[in-house]
Structure formats: C-alpha cells, structure tokens
C-alpha positions as CSV (number, residue, x, y, z in Angstrom):
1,X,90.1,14.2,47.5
2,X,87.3,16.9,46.9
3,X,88.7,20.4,46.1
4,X,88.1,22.6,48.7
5,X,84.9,25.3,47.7
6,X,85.9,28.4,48.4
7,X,84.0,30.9,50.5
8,X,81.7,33.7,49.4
9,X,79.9,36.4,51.5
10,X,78.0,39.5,51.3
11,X,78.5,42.6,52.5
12,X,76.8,46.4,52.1
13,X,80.2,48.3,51.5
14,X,83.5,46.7,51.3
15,X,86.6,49.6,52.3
16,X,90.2,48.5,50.9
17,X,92.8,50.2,52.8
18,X,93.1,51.2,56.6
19,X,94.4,54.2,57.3
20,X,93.1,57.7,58.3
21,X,90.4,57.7,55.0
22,X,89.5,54.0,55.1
23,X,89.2,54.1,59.1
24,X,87.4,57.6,59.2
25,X,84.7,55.9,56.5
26,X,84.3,52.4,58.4
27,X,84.0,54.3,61.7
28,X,81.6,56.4,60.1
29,X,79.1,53.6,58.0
30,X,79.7,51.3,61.6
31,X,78.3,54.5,63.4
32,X,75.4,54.1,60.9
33,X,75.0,50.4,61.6
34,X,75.6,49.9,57.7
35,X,77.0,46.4,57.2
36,X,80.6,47.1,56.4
37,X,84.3,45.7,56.9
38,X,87.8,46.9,55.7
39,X,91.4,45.5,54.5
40,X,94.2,46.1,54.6
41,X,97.4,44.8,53.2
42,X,99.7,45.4,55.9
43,X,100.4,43.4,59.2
44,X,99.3,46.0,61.5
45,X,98.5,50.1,61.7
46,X,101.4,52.6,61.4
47,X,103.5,52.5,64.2
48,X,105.4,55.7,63.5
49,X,106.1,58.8,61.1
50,X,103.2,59.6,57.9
51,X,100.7,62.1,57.9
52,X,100.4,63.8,61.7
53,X,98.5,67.2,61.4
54,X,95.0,67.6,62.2
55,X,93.1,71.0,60.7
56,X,90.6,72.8,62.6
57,X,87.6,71.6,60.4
58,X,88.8,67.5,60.6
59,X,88.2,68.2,64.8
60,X,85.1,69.5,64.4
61,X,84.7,66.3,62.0
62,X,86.0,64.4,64.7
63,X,83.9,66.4,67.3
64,X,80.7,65.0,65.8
65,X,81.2,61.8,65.6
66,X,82.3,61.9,69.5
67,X,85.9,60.9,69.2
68,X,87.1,64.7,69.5
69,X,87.8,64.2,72.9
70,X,90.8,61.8,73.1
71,X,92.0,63.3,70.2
72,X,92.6,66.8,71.8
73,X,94.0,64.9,75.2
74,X,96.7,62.9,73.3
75,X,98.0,65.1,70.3
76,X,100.0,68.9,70.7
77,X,98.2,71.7,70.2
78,X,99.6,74.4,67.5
79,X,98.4,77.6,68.6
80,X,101.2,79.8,66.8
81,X,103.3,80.0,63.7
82,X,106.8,81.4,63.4
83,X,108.3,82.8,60.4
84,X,111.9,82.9,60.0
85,X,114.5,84.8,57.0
86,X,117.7,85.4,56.7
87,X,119.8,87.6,58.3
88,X,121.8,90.3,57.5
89,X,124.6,88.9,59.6
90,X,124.3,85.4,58.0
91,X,122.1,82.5,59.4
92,X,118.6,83.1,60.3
93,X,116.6,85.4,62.6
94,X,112.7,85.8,63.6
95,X,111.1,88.0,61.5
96,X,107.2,87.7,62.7
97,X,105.0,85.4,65.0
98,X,101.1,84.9,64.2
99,X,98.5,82.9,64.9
100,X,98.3,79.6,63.3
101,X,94.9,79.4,62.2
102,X,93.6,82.7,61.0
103,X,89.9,81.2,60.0
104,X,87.1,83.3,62.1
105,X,85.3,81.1,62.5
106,X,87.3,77.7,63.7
107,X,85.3,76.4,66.7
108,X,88.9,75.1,67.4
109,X,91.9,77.7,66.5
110,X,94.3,76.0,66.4
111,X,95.3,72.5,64.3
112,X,96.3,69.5,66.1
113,X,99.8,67.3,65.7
114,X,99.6,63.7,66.4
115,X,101.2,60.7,64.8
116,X,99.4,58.6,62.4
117,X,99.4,55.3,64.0
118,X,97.7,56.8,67.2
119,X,95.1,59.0,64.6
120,X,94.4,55.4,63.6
121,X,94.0,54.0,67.0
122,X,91.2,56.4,67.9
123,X,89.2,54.6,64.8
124,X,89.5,51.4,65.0
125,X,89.1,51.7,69.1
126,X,85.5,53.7,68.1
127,X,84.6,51.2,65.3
128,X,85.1,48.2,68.0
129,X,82.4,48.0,70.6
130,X,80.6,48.3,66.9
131,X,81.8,45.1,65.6
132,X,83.8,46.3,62.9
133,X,87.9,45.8,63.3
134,X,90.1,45.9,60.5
135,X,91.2,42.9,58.8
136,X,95.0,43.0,58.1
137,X,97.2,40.7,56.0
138,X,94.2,40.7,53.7
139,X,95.1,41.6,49.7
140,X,92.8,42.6,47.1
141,X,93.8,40.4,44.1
142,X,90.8,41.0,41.5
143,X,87.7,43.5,41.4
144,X,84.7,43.5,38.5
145,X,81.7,45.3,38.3
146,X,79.0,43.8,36.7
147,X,77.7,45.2,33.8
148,X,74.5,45.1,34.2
149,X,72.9,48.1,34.0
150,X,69.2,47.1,35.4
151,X,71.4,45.2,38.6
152,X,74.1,48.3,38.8
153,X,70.7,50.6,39.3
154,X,69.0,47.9,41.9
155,X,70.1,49.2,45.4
156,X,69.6,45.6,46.7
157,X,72.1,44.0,44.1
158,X,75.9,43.2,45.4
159,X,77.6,44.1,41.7
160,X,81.0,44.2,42.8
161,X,83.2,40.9,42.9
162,X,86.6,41.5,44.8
163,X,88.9,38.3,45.2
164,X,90.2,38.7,48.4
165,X,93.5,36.7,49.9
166,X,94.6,36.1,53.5
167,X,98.1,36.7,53.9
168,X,98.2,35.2,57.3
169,X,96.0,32.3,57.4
170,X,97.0,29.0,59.1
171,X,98.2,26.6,57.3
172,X,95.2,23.7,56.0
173,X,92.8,27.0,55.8
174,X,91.6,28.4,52.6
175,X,93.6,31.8,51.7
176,X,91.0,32.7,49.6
177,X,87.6,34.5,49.8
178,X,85.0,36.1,47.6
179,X,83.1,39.2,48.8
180,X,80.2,40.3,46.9
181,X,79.6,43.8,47.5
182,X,77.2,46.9,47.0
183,X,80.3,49.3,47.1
184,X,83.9,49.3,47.6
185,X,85.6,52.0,49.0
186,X,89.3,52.5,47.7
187,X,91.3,54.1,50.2
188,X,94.6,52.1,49.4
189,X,96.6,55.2,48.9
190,X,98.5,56.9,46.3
191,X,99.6,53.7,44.3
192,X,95.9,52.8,44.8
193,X,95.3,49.1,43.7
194,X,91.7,49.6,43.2
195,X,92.4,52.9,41.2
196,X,94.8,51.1,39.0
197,X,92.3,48.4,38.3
198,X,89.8,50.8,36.6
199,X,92.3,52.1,34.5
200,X,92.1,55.6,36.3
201,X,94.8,58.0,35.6
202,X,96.3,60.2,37.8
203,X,96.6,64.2,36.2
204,X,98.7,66.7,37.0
205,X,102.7,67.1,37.5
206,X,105.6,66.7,39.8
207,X,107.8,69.6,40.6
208,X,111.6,70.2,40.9
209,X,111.2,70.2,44.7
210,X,112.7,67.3,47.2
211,X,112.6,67.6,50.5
212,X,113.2,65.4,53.6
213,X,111.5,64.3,56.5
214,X,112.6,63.3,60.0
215,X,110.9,62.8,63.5
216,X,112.9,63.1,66.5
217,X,112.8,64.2,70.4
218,X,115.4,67.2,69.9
219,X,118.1,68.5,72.2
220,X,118.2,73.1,70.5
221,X,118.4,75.6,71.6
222,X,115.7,77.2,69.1
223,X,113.5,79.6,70.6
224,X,110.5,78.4,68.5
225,X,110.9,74.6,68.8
226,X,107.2,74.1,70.5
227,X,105.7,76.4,67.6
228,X,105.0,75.6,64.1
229,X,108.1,77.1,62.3
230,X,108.6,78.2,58.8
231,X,111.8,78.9,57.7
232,X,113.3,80.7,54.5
233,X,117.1,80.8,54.9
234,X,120.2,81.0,52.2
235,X,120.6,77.5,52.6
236,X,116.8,75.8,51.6
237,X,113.4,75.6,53.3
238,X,112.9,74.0,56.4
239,X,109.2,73.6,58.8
240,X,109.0,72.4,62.2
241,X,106.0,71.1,63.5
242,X,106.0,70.8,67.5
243,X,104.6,66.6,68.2
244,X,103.1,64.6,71.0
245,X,105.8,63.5,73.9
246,X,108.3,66.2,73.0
247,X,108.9,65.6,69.5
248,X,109.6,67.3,66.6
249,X,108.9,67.0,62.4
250,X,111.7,68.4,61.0
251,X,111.1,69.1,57.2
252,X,114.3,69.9,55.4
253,X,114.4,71.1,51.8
254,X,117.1,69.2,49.4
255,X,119.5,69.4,46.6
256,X,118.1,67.5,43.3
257,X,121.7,66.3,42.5
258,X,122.4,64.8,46.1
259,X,118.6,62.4,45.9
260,X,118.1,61.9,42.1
261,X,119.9,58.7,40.6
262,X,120.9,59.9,37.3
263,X,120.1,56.9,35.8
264,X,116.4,56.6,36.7
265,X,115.8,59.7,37.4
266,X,113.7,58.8,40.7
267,X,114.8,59.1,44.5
268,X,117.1,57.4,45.5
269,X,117.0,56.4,49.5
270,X,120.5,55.0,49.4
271,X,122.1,58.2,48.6
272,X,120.9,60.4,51.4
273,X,119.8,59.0,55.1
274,X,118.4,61.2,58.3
275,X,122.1,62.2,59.5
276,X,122.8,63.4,56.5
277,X,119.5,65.4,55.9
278,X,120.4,66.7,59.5
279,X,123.6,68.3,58.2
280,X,121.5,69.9,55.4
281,X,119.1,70.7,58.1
282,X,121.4,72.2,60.7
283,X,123.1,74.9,58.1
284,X,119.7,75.7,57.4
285,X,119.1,76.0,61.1
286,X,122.4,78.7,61.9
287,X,122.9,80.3,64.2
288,X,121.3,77.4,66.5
289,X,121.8,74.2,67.5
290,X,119.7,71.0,67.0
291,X,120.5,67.3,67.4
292,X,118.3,64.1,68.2
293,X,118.2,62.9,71.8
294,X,117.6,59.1,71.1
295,X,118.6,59.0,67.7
296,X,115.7,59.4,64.7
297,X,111.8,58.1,65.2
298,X,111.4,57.6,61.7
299,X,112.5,59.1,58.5
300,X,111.3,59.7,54.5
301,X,112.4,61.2,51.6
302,X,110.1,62.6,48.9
303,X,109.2,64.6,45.5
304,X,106.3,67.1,45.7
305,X,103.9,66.1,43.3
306,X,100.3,67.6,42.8
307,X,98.3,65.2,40.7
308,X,94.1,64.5,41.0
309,X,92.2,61.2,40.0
310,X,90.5,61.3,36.2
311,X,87.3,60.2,38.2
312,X,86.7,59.8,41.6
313,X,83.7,56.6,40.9
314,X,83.2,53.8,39.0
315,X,79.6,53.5,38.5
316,X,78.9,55.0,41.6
317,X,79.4,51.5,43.1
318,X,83.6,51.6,43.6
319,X,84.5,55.1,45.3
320,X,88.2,56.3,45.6
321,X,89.2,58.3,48.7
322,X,92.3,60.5,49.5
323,X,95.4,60.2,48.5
324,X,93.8,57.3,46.0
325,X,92.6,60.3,44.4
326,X,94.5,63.3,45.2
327,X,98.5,63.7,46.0
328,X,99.7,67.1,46.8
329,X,103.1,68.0,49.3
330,X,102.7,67.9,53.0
331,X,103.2,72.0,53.6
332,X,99.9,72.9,53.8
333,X,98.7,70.0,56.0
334,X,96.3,68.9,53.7
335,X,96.7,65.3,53.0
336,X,95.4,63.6,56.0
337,X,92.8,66.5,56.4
338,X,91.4,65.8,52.7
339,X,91.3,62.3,53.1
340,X,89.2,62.1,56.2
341,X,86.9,64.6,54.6
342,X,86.4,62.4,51.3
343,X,85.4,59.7,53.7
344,X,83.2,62.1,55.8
345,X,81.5,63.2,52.9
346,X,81.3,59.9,51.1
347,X,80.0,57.8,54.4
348,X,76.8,59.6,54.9
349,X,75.9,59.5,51.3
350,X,76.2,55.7,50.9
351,X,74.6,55.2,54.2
352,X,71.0,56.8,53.5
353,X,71.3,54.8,50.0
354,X,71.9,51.4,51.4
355,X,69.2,52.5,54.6
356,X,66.6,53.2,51.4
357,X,66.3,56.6,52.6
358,X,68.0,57.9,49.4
359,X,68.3,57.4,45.8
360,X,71.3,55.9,43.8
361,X,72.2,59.5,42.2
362,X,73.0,61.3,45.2
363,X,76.2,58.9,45.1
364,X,77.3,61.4,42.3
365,X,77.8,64.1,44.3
366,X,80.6,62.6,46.3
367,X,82.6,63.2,42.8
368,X,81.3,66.6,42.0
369,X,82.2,68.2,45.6
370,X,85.5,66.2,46.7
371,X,86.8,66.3,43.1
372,X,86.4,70.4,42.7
373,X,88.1,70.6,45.7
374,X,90.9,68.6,45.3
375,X,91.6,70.3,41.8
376,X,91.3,73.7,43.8
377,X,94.1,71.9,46.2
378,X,96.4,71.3,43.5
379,X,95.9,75.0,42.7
380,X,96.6,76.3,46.2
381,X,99.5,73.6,46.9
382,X,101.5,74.9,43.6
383,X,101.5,78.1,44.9
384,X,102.3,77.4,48.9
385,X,104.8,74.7,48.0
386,X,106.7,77.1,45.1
387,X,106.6,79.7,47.7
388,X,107.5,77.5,50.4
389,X,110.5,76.5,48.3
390,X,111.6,79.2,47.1
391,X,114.9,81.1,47.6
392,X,114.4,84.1,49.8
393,X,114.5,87.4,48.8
394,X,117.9,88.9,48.5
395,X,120.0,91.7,46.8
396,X,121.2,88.8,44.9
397,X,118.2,86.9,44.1
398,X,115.8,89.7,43.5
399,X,113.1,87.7,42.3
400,X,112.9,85.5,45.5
401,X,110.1,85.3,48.2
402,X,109.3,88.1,50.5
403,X,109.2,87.7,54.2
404,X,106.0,89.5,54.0
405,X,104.5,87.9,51.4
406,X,105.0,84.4,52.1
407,X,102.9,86.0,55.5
408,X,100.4,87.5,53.5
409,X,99.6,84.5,52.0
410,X,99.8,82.2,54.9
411,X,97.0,84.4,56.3
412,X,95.1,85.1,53.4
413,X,94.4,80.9,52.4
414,X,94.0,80.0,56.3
415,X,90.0,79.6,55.4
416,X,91.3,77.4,53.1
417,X,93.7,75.4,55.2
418,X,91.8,75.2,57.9
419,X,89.4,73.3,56.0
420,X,86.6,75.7,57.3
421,X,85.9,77.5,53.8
422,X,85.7,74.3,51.7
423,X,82.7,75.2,49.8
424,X,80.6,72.8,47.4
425,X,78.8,74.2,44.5
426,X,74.8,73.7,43.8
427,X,73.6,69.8,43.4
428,X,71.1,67.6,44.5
429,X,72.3,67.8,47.8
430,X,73.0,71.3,48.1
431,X,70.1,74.1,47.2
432,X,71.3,77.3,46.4
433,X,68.3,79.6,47.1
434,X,67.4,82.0,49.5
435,X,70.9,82.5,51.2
436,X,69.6,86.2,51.9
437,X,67.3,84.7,54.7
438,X,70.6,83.7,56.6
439,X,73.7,86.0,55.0
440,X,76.3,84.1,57.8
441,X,75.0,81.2,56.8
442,X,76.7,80.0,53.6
443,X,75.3,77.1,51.4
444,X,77.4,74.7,50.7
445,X,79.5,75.3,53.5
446,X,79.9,73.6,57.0
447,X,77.4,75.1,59.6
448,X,79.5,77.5,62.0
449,X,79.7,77.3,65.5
450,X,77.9,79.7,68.1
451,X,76.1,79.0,71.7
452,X,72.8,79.4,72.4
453,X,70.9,79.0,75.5
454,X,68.7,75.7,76.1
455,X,65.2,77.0,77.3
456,X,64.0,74.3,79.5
457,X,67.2,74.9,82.0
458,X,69.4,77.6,80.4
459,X,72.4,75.4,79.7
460,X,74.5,76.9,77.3
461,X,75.5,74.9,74.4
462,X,77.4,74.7,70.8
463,X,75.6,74.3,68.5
464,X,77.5,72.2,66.4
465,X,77.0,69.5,69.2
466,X,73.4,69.4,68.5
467,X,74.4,68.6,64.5
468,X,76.0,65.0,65.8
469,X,77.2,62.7,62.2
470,X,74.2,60.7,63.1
471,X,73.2,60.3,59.4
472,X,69.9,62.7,60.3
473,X,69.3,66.3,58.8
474,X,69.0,68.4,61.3
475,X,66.1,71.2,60.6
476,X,67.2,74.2,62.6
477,X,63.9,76.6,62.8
478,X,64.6,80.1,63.5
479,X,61.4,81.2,64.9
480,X,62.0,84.8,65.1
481,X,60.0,86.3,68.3
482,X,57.2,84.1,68.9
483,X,55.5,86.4,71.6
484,X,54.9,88.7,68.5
485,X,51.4,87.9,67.0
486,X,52.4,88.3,63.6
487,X,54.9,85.7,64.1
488,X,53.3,83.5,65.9
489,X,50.9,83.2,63.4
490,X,53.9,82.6,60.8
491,X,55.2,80.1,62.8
492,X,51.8,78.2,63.4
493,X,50.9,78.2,59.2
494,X,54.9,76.7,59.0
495,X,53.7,73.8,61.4
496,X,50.5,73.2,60.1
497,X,52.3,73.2,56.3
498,X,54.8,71.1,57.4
499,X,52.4,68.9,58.8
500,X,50.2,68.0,55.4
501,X,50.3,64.3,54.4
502,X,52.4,65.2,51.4
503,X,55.1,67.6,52.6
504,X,58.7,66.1,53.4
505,X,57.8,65.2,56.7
506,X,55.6,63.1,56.0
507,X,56.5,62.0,52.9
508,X,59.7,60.8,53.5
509,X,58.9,59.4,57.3
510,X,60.4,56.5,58.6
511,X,58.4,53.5,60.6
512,X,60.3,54.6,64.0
513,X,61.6,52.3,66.4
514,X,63.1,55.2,68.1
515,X,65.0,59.1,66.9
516,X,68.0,57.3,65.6
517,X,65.4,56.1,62.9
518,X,63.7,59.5,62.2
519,X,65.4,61.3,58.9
520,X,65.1,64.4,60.6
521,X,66.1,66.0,63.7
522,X,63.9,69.1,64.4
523,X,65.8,72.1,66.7
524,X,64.2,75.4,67.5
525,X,65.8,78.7,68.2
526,X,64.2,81.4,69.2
527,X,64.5,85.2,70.1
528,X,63.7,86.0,73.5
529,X,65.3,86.2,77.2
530,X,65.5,83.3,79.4
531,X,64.2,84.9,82.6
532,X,60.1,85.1,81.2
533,X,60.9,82.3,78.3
534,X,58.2,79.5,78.3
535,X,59.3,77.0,76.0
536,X,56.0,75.1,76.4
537,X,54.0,77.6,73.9
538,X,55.2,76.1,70.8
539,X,53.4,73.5,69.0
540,X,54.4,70.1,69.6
541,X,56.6,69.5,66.1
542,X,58.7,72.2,67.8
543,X,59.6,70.9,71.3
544,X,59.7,66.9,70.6
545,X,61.5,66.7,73.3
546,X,62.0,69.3,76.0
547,X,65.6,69.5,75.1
548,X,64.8,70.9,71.6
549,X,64.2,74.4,72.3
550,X,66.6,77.2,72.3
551,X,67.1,81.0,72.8
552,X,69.0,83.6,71.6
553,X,70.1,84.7,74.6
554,X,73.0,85.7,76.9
555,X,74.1,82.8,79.5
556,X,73.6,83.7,83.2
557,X,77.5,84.4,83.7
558,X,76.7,87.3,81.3
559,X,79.7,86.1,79.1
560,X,78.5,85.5,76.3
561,X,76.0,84.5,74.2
562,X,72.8,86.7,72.5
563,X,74.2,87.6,68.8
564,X,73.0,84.7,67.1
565,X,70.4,85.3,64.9
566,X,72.8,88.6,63.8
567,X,76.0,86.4,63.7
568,X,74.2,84.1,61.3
569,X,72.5,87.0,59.3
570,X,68.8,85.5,60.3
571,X,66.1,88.6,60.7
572,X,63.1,89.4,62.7
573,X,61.0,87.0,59.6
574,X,63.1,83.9,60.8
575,X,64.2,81.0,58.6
576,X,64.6,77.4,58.4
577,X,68.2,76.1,57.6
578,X,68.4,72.5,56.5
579,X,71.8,70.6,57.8
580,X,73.1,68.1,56.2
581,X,74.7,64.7,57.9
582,X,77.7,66.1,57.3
583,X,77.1,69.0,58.9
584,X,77.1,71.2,56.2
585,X,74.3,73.3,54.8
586,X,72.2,72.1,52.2
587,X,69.0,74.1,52.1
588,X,67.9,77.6,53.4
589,X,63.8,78.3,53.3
590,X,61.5,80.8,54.4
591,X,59.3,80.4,57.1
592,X,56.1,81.0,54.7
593,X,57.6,79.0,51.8
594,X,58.8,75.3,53.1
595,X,57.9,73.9,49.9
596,X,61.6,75.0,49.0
597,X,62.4,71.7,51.7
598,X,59.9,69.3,49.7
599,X,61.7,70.6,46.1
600,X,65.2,69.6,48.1
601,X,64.6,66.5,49.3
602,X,62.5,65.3,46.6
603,X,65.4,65.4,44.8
604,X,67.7,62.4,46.1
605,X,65.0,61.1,49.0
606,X,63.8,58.4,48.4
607,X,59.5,57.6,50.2
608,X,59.8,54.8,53.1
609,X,58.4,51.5,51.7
C-alpha cells in the first residue's frame, strides 16, 4: 500500500496564533493583498473574559483600516475615571472624578471596553470577503530557518519550514502539512511556541502582586459602576471597568498566602474561585453593595509580571508579536493595545518587502521601535502597578500612596497610555531632520488629527481619514499661500524638482494599474479662504484628483476649522511632511530642498523592476 505523500504549499507570510495581534496582522497583509493565512491551536475565537480595553490610539488604528465603525457601535465607551480612598469613617469614599484620557490630542477621548472574542470578530469578519479566515485546530509542531545566507537575503525565497498538524481533520485525511514560508509571524502568546523554539528568553521579573479577575452583569448600588473606577482602600486594590451589555470587570487585589501553593510556589486556581474573590472584593468595596445578577461570565486569577523578548526577530524572516514578546499587568490597559500595534507596525513593513517596493532591512526596524517601547512599558507598568497596589496612605502606613499622587500620575502618563505619544527613535524609516519646518508635527510619532476644508466642494474632513493603512505614503504638501508670487514660484521649482527622472517619484514608481498601486498618495493643503479659492491653479502633481486639494480654512457653519498650519507648527514657507503606512511620520522637508525625500526613501525603497 503506497505511503501517503504528504502535502507542501507556499505561502508569503505564515501568522501562528489568532487573537487580537495575529488577527490585526492578517487583516492588515489581506488588506494588502499579500498572500497570507493564520493558525491557531484552539477550536474557535474567545468566547468570553481576556483582554477587553481599547486605547484611543488602537481606534484610530482601527479607524484607518475602516473597521472603526462597528467597533465604536458594539463596545462601552469610558469617558471618565473615578478615584476612590479610604475614609475616615472606615470603608471607602470618592475622592476625585477626571477625564479618562487626558492626551490632547486623542481624535477619540475616551478608550473603548469590549470583550475579546467580539474584538476578534470584527477581524476575521474584515479579513473574509478577502479570502483569508483563520484556520483553527491547526498546531505548529516544528519550524527551521534555513541557513542559507544568499536564500535568507533573496526576497523571493520561502526559508522558513513550519510542520503543521490538523487537529480536526476527518478521519482517512492526512493530519499533516508542510508550509514553506517567506515569514512567520508569532503571535501565539505569552508561552509563545514559536518564541520557545528559537531559544528566546523572556527578561525581566515578576512581582509580589496577585490579583483576581471577574466579569459579571452586577446588581450595586455604587455610584461609579458605569465609570472606570480606581480604588485604594484598607483592604487591597480594586478597578472597575464599565463593559458592553451592562457588565462589569471587577479587578480585585489578593493575599499571597490565600493563592500561592507553598509547595510550588505558583497560583494555585483551586484555592481561590470568583465567590470567594467576591468576598475579598466586597470588603474592599464598603460601604456598598455588589453581587452578580446571573452568576459570573468568566473568571482568572493571575501574578503581575513585566518581562520583554531578548529579540523580537529571527533573521528578520520569523517575527514575534505581543504578548509573544512582551507581558506586563492589565492596569494600564496596555496588552491588547501593544499587541495590535506590533502587528500594525510589523504588517506594513513586510507588505512593501514582499510587494518589491522595499528592501529586506527595513524588516529591522520592526525590532528597534516595538522593542524600545515595550522595554519603556515595563518601566511605566512597574511604577503604575506598584502604585496601583500599594497600601494607601495612612497615619499608620506613612509611606503608602497618596490620593493625589496616584492622580498626578494617572494624568501625567495618559500620552503614554493612550498610545498617542509612543514615539520611535531615528532609522531607516524615520528621518529626523528638519522638525523645525512643522514644530506640532513630531517625527516619529503618529500624525495628529485636525479638519481642513476640501476645496473642490468645502466638505470638511479629518485628516487622518485621508492617511487610510493602505500601505501608500501619503505626501502631505503644505503649500503655504499660493496667491503669493514668491510662493508660487516655490511651489512650481518643488514640482518641477519633484518631477526629474531621478527624484523619488520617479525613481521609485510603480507600473500602475490603478492608485492602490502608486507608492505615494500626494494631498495638498493650502492657506487661503474658500469663498475666492480655485483649486484648479495648481500644477497637475498637486490636484491628481479633484479631491486632493485642501484649505486651511474655517467650515461654513463657522465652527471650526482655520488653525492648521499653526496647530501643526507649519509657517508662511510651507513644508512637505512624509506619512508613513502606518500613519506615522517618517520625514519632514522643505519646500526648496525635497532631496531630503530622495535621501529617505533611498534608504529601504527599493526601484520598480
């Protein structure tokens, strides 16, 4: 009887793991019709309890890939934070109210709650009409790189071997399949299997700090219950976090000796279940009331640890992704956050090399920006989660945590947070020169949001819609006031430069089928008022389309609008500000010196064949 051959295939990227990072990276590489598929072990997504908070950046994230929408229509929205201390008669009292995100400059102020299975659902509903669903009951069970170096440097080549098993194929079918692959994304959590197969160690420490975790539809009367709480009382930590459908997260500091099995050392879920945690919870919660309406959603118990991948790639061909590379405590908000902005980071990066548009090396800077940041995590999450669970100040605990500045610093890291300051130092894909020419504009961080007026029809729009994760730079051309000679005439040298055979136009052009082909999406802003505007005077690399113009003007409600060029620190001289896919800024040049573009992009692009 002949031995049955087993399969191999081929495939651009290979993603191992399914949830928020694996999805948010295949949504993102189907979105760039990059050949790619994704495992997972498990039966089916997550159909309660994990990760559930959205920050203000991840929307926007979500905003440009055009999924924002069901997002904000199914999850809560957490407009307001609620600190409570103890009180002088015993139990807890409110001490201050703010507002939940602090950042400036969120487009969206306020984060989003939703549960992780429907997060998921919004991705692999996106990735769909695409031809990409995940494959469940599918198991990794060996990966090799080949060593190579002349086919590890070949973008064509498929080095990576992954031995994949079906858990749930019919009986008389082959269980087993080979995938050769040009990457493999390892988004398999924090006992990553891909991460363990490359020998990479996880560094950093776990604290002393246990703490509990409970979702249910509550029957309190707690003032605050529909506002993200934190609470400091004689008793342990707690944090509420308001949920879809009326529910709650209930986070409930506990005691070492009532988790910890003495003789392992390691959490044992035997010793402590939700009602009991509830008990903890509820002398925490004193003078008020809480109890589950139809019993507990789901439930988890867990150690805050803060610990950061030795390497985030292997050869720039197998990539690790969130908590695969990074595990930090759930406080902040961060995991789910960081994870879908690895992957947003990442997916852009590998699709322009596969595409040809970009060389091998720009791969490296995935490490170099996601790493930094999660090592300046760790940082942050020592402190908040220390803070966090902390005894409060007292007469008899006079080293404990101020009310005010647990506050303080709660306001003073919201940039952080909210994911809108993550900031990524000088590469090959970020040029730090000329940041003067645009002082509100900050390389290396995500462009910010502001309305400006359409010149064609005097629609009003946000800019950060124009920036879509289309895997295009987008070329935003602050032309200052063209009706000015002098301008003008600085505007018309920046075309005609801009138009030579060997600037980055030209050079790096792609044989176009159609704009989703182009590299580069050219948008004009200029000063001016929309009532004597003629959008038609600019040369033609300016107004591609008639949509492509805009002004810095005030809408015709009179509600806003008109501050642009001095809310992103742009004068009368103009400037060009080069976006990357990702929507953050990776070049700034003058309007007389866009040679500063060619010696950017000639750094990672790679010339159309």
């Amino acid at each position: 009887m002949p031995v049955p051959v087993v399969p191999h295939s081929e495939v651009d990227v290979l993603i191992i793991g399914a949830g928020p990072a694996g999805l948010m990276c295949a949504n993102a590489l189907a979105n760039a019709k990059v050949n790619v598929r994704v495992i997972d072990k498990r039966a089916a997504r997550v159909a309660a309890g994990q990760a559930d908070g959205l920050s203000p950046r991840t929307i926007e994230v979500f905003q440009s890939y055009g999924i924002a929408e069901r997002l904000l229509k199914e999850s809560v929205q957490v407009h307001q934070a609620a600190f409570y201390n103890p009180s002088p008669s015993g139990g807890i009292e409110l001490t201050s109210r703010t507002q939940d995100v602090v950042a400036p400059s969120a487009r969206y102020p306020f984060e989003c709650a939703l549960h992780q299975g429907a997060i998921q659902a919004i991705f692999i509903d996106s990735m769909k009409p695409l031809g990409v669903e995940v494959e469940w009951s599918t198991l990794p069970t060996s990966i090799e790189i080949c060593k190579d170096e002349h086919v590890l440097m070949d973008p064509a080549s498929h080095p990576v071997r992954v031995v994949l098993q079906k858990l749930n194929a019919p009986e008389g079918q082959l269980q087993e399949e080979i995938v050769h692959a040009k990457y493999v994304v390892g988004a398999d959590g924090a006992h990553s299997w891909v991460r363990k197969q490359f020998d990479i160690t996880m560094d950093g420490e776990q604290s002393d700090f246990i703490w509990g975790v409970m979702d249910m539809v509550p029957d309190t009367d707690f003032p605050d219950v529909r506002n993200k709480c934190l609470m400091h009382s004689n008793n342990g930590s707690i944090l509420l976090v308001p949920r879809e459908q009326d529910r709650l997260r209930v986070y409930v500091q506990l005691e070492n000796k009532d988790i910890i099995d003495p003789a392992t050392g390691r959490v044992d879920k035997d010793r402590m279940g939700p009602d009991e945690m509830l008990e903890v919870a509820r002398k925490s919660f004193s003078p008020y009331k809480i109890s589950p309406t139809t019993g507990f959603l789901w439930w988890t118990l867990y150690i805050i640890g803060q610990r950061v991948a030795s390497q985030f790639s292997v050869k720039n061909r197998v990539l690790i992704v969130g908590d695969a590379c990074h595990t930090h405590s759930p406080k902040a908000g961060q995991g789910m956050n960081a994870g879908v902005s690895d992957a947003h980071n990442l997916a852009w990066k590998i699709a322009l090399v596969v595409r040809g548009w970009a060389d091998l090396s720009l791969l490296s800077t995935y490490e170099s920006e996601r790493r930094k940041f999660a090592l300046d995590l760790i940082v942050f999450d020592k402190m908040y989660s220390t803070l966090f669970s902390g005894k409060p100040l007292s007469q008899e605990n006079s080293h404990g945590v101020a009310p005010e500045h647990f506050l303080e610093i709660f306001k003073q890291f919201g940039g952080f947070t909210s994911g809108i300051g993550v900031h990524y130092d000088p590469s090959v894909a970020t040029l730090d020169k000329n940041q003067e020419l645009a002082s509100g504009v900050v390389i290396g961080e995500r462009f910010p949001p502001y309305k400006f007026i359409r010149a064609a029809d005097a629609w009003p729009f946000e800019i950060q819609d124009l920036l879509p994760a289309d895997f295009r730079f987008k070329l935003l051309v602050f032309t200052g006031d063209f009706s000015e000679p002098l301008q003008q005439a600085r505007v018309e040298s920046m075309v005609a430069t801009m138009q030579k055979p060997e600037s980055f136009l030209n050079r790096y052009a792609t044989s176009s089928k159609g704009a989703e082909n182009s590299r580069f999406d050219i948008i004009t802003i200029s000063k001016g008022r929309k009532e004597g505007f003629n959008f038609l005077q600019f040369p033609m690399l300016l107004r591609s389309h008639w949509s492509k113009v805009f002004i810095d003007d005030i809408d015709v409600t009179g509600s806003f609008g008109g501050k642009g060029y001095s809310y992103y620190g742009v004068g009368d001289e103009g400037a060009i500000v080069a976006v990357r896919p990702d929507g953050y800024v990776g070049a700034i040049a003058p309007l007389d010196h866009v040679e500063d573009l060619d010696a950017y992009f000639t750094s990672f692009m790679t010339a159309a064949v």
